[in-house]
N, C-alpha and C positions, 0 to 999 in steps of 0.2 A: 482263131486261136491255134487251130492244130491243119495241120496240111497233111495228106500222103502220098506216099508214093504211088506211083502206077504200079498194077502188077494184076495176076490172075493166081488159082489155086496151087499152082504150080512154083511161084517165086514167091520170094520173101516181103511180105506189106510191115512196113513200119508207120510211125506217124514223127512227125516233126515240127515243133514249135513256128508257128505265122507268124508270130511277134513276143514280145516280153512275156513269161507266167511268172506268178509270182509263188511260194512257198504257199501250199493251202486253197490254191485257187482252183476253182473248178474243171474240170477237163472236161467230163459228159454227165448230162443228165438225162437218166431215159426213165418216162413209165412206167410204173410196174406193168402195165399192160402187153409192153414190146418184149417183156423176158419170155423166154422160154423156160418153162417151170412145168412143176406138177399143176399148178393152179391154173395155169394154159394149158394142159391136159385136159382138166375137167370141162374148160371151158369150150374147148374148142370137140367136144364130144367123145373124147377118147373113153371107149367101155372099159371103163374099172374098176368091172365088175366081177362077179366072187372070184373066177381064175387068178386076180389080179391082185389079193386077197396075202398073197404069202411073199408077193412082189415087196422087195424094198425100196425105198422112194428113188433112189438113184436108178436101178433098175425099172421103176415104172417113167423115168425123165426119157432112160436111154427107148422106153419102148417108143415114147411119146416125139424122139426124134425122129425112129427110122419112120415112123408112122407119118410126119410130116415130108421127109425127104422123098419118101413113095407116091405124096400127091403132087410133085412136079411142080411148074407152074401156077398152081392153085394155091399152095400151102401160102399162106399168111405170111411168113417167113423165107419166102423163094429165094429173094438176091442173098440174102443171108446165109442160107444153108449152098447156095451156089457156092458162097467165097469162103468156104468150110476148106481143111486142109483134104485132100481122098487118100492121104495113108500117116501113118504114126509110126514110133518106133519108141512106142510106152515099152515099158517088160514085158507086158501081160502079151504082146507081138512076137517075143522070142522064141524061138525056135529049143529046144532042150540044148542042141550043139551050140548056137548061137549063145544061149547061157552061159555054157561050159566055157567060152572064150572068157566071161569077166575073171574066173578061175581061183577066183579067194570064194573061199567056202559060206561065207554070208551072203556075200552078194548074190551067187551061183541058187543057194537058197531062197531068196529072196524074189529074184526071178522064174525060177519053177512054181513058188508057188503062188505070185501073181496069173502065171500060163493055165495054171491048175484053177484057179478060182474062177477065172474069165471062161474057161472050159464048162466047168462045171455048171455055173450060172445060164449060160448061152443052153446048156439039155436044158437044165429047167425052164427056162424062159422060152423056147422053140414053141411048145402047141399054146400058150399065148400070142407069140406074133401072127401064128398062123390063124388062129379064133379073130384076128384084128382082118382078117381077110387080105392082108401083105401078101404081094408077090412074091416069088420063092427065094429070087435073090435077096430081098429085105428080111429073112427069115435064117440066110446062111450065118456062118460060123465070123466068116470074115464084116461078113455088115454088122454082127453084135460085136466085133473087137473094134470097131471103126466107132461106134457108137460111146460105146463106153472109155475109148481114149480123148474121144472128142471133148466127154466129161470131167472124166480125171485132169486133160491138161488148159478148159476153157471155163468152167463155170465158175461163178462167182458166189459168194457166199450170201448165203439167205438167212437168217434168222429166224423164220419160219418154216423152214424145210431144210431136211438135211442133206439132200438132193444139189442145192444150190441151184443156180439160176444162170441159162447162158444169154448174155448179152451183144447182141448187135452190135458192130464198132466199136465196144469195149474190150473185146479180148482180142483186140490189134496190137495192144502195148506189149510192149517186149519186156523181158524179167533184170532187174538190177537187183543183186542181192541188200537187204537190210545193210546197218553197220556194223562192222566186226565184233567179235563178241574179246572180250577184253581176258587176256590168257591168262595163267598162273606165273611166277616168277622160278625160271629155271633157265640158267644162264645170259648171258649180254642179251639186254631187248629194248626196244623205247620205253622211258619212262613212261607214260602214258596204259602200257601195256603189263603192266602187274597188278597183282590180288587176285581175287578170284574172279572167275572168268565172271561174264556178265550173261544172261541167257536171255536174248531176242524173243518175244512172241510175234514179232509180227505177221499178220496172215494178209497183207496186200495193204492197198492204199485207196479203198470204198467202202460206201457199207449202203444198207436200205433202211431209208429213212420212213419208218413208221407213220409217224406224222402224216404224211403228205404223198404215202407208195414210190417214191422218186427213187432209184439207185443214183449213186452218186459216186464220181471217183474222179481225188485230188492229187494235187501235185505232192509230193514230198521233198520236194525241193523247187528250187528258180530256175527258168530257164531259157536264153534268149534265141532270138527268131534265127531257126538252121536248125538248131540242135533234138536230136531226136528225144522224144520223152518215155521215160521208164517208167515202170510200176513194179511193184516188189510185191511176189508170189509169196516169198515170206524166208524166214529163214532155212532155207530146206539145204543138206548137206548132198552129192554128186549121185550120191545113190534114190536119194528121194528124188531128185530133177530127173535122172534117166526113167523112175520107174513110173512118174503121172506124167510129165509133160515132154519125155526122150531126147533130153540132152545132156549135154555136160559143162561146165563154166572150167576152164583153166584158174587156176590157183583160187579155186573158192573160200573165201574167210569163213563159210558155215559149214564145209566139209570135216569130215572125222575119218579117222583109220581104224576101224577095230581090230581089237588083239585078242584069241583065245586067252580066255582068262586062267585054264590049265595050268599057266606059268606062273602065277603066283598063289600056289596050294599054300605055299608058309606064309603065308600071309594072314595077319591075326588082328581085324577080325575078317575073314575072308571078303577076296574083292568083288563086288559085284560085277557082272556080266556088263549092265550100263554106263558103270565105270573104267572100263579097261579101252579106253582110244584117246585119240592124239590128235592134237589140232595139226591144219594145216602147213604150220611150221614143224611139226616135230616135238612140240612139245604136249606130254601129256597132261590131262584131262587133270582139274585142279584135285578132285577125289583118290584120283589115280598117284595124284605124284604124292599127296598125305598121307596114302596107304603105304606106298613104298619107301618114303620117309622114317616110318613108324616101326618099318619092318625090319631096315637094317641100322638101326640108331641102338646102340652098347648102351648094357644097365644103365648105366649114371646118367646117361643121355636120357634112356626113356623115362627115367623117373625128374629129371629138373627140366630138360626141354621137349618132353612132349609137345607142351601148348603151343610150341611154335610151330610144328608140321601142320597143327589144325590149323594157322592161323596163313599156312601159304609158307611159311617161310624155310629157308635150311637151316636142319639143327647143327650141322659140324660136317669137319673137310670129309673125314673117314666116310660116314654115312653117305653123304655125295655123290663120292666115287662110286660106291655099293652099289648105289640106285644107279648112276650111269650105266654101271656093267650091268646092273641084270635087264637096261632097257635095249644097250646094245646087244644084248643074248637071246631077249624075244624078238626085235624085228630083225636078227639074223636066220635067227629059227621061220619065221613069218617069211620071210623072201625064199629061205630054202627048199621049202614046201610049194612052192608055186612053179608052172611048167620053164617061165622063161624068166628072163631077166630084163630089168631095165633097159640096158643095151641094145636086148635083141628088139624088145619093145618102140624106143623108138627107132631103131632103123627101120623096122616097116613102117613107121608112120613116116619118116625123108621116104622111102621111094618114090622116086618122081612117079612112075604109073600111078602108085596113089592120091598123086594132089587132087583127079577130080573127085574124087571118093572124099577124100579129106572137106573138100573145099562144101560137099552137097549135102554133110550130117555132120561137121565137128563144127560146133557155132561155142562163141563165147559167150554173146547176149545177144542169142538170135532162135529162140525154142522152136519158133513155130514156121522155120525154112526149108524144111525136107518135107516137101510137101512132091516127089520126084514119083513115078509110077511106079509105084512098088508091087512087088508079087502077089498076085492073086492069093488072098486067102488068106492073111495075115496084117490084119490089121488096115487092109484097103477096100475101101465099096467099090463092089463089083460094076462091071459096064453097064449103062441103064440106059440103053437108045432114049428112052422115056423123058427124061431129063436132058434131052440134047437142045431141046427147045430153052427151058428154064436157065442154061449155059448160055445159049445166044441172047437172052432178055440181058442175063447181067452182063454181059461184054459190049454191049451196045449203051448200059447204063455208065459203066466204068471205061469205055475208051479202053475194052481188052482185045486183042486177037483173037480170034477164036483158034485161029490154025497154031499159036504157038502154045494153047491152054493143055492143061495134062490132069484133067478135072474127070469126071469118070466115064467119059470119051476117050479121057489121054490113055487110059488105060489098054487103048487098042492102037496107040501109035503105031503108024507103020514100023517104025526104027526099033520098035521092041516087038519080037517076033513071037505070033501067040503063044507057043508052045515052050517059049522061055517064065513065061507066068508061073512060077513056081518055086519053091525055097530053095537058097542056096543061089538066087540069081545074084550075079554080080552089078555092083555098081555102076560097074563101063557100060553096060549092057542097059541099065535102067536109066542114064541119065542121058545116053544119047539121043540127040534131035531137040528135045526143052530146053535144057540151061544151055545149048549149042548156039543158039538164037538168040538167048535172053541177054537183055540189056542191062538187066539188075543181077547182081553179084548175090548170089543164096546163101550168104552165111560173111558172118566178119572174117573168117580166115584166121586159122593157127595152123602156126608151118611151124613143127620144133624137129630142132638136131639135137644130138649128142653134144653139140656142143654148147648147148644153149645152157649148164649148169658151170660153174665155175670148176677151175682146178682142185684138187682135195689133195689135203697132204695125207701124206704114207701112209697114217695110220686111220684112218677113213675109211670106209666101203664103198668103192667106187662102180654103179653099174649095178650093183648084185654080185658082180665075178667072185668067185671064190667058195659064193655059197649058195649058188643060183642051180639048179637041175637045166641044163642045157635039151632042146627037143633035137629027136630024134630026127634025121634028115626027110622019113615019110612022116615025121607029124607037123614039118614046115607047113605053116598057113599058104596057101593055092595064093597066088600072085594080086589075084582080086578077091576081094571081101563083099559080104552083103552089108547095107545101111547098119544092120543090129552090129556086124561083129566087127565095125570100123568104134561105134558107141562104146562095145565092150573095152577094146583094145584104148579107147580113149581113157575111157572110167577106171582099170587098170594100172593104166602109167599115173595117172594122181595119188593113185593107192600108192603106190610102190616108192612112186616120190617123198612120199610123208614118210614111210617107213629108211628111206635113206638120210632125210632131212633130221631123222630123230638120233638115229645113228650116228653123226655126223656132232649133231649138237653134244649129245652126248661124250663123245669122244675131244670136242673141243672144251666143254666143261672139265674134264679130267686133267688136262693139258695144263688150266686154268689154275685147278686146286696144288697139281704135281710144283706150279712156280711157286704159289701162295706159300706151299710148306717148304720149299729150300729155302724160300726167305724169313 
């Protein structure tokens, strides 16, 4: 039923339909016995006991990985932890500078204190691994960010632990977002796409069937033999995908833009914090556009058409306009505040030096491809001669190379020079000699230019320009990027895109109401 591709830690495994699936129909069925769990913790001896006491279950999962990956060969789970990715590029990876690149104040936040919590967990948890009798590099900083990214971007949900569960061969599938979540009505849009938004719970496409201990994960849709099969992690917006599983999706229908909510003080009854963002199009959040509605609608208005701002709808030309300007005046403000512009943004992303960069971490639906030798200490398990055996068992089981593998061997490739193992390594530098060789393309590929948005008339904000803070010629970004700050600079331009696309819409609403009323 499912076919894969060849490949080693190092390149991208996908899976692909053998023949006809139908909507519903099963994909894999594993044991509860084959997951890696807290309940394979206990099972398999791991002491936790009282030190282990203040341990949270995820935290005692990730103890229960390095714990496994330390016995080589032996572990129960060998080919499996073999075909594990050896670096990430979750948040909790980032660097503080590295952070400072996404450079909107949420997101910047968001990512420190991901860094901060995986910091701080990793002292606490340290004279636990070490009580496990772990060698010292299963013990370091970077083998608990390896651990716990493994978590964040592979396990599957358990209903009995809140831990989750990593499964064998199941977390090969690649992420397809849910359906769109269905917008609010604020200028020309498909029919289809008014009222209020609709909000997605999905959290994947399996579950563990009580019953019978089975995990199980179905198709959500048809699929015929070639085409590769998806599973949907759920509805998560750019900043959730960068921060557990270190990607980005171009134009994702669950992405949002937040706006400091500062900008609308007169707003009565004041906006909520969770209300103030904008879908992916540019249009704001159904609460957001009711409130703004509400705010600039004249007495007579608010007293006979309130009900219709609750109801989604526009109460009158005047109020319209209102709302447009004051939404083109926060995402002018929002883009003004930020180091660079659209512009500048994606011209580093065209530099041709950076297509290999681009092509080894900017995936559209492809999370789990940067799997490239990343710097020591951040987010990568360190070199384990130990484990060199347990590499050669799976490349003899999979038809892998060993010489072209970057598994935690690769990590001493010739081609990456020891003393370059450290933050701030560039791309060129980490990707040469692996994807050189490789026969599989590590990521679907997004190549975008300036030119790639349409022409915008005059009165449009084209780029940022005009109200963009332009960097200084020594805060230009160094020629080459590290995996994080290519992710940043991605995550970034979506942001910035939404707040143009709002701009935009806005202004062409205006355009709109300005003919309505000469007629």
């Amino acid at each position: 039923m499912l076919t894969r591709t060849p490949g080693n830690a190092s390149s991208c495994r996908t899976l692909f339909a053998a023949g006809t699936i139908v909507p519903g129909q099963v994909l894999v069925k594993a044991p509860e016995h084959v997951l890696l769990s807290t309940a394979s913790a206990r099972r398999s001896g791991l002491k936790l006991d009282d030190k282990a006491q203040d341990l949270t279950p995820t935290q005692a999962l990730a103890a229960h990985l390095l714990h496994e990956v330390a016995k080589g060969s032996k572990s129960k789970w060998s080919l499996y932890l073999r075909q594990l990715p050896r670096s990430y590029n979750t948040l909790c990876t980032f660097s503080l500078h590295e952070a400072r690149q996404l450079q909107v104040a949420y997101a910047v936040e968001t990512a420190t204190a991901a860094a901060d919590t995986s910091n701080n967990e990793w002292r606490r948890i340290k004279p636990f691994l070490a009580a496990l009798g772990l060698p010292h590099k299963f013990c370091s900083k970077p083998a608990w960010l390896w651990a716990i990214s493994t978590l964040a971007s592979r396990t599957m949900h358990d209903p009995r632990d809140p831990a989750g569960s990593l499964m064998p061969f199941g977390d090969l599938f690649n992420h397809t977002p849910p359906a769109a979540p269905t917008e609010p009505s604020f200028g020309p849009q498909p029919p289809s796409s008014t009222g209020q938004e609709t909000v997605v719970n999905s959290s994947g496409d399996g579950y563990l069937d009580l019953h019978d201990n089975v995990y199980r994960l179905y198709a959500h849709r048809g699929y015929t033999a070639g085409e590769e099969v998806f599973l949907s992690y759920g509805a998560l917006s750019n900043l959730d995908l960068l921060e557990h599983y270190g990607f980005v999706l171009e134009d994702n229908s669950h992405d949002r833009a937040l706006l400091d909510p500062t900008w609308l003080k007169g707003c009565h009854p004041p906006a909520p914090h969770a209300a103030c963002w904008l879908h992916p199009s540019g249009r704001p959040s159904w609460e957001l556009l009711s409130l703004l509605r509400q705010m600039f609608a004249s007495a007579a208005q608010e007293r006979s058409r309130r009900h219709l701002a609750a109801e989604g709808k526009r109460i009158g030309r005047h109020s319209e306009m209102a709302v447009c300007k004051c939404l083109q005046a926060a995402c002018r403000t929002a883009l003004s505040l930020l180091p660079t512009s659209l512009d500048h943004d994606l011209a580093l992303m065209a530099r041709p030096e950076q297509c290999q960069a681009q092509e080894a971490v900017v995936c559209s639906e492809t999370p789990r491809c940067k799997t490239t030798a990343s710097e020591q200490g951040y987010g990568s398990m360190p070199p384990d001669p130990a484990l060199t055996g347990l590499e050669q068992d799976a490349a003899v089981a999979n038809d892998i190379n060993p010489a072209a593998d970057t598994g935690l061997a690769g990590l001493e490739h010739p081609a990456v020079p020891g003393n370059a193992m450290k933050r701030g390594l560039a791309c060129s530098v980490k990707l040469s000699g692996p994807w050189a060789s490789s026969s599989i393309s590590p990521t679907a590929g997004i190549c975008i230019s300036a030119s790639e948005d349409p022409a915008m008339p005059d009165t449009s904000l084209k780029g940022g320009q005009s109200c963009s803070v332009r960097l200084a010629a020594a805060e230009t970004p160094a020629p080459s990027f590290t995996e994080n700050e290519v992710l940043a600079l991605r995550w970034r331009i979506e942001y910035k895109r939404v707040l143009m696309r709002a701009y935009n819409l806005a202004a062409e609403i205006m355009r709109s109401e300005l003919d309505e009323g000469h007629h």
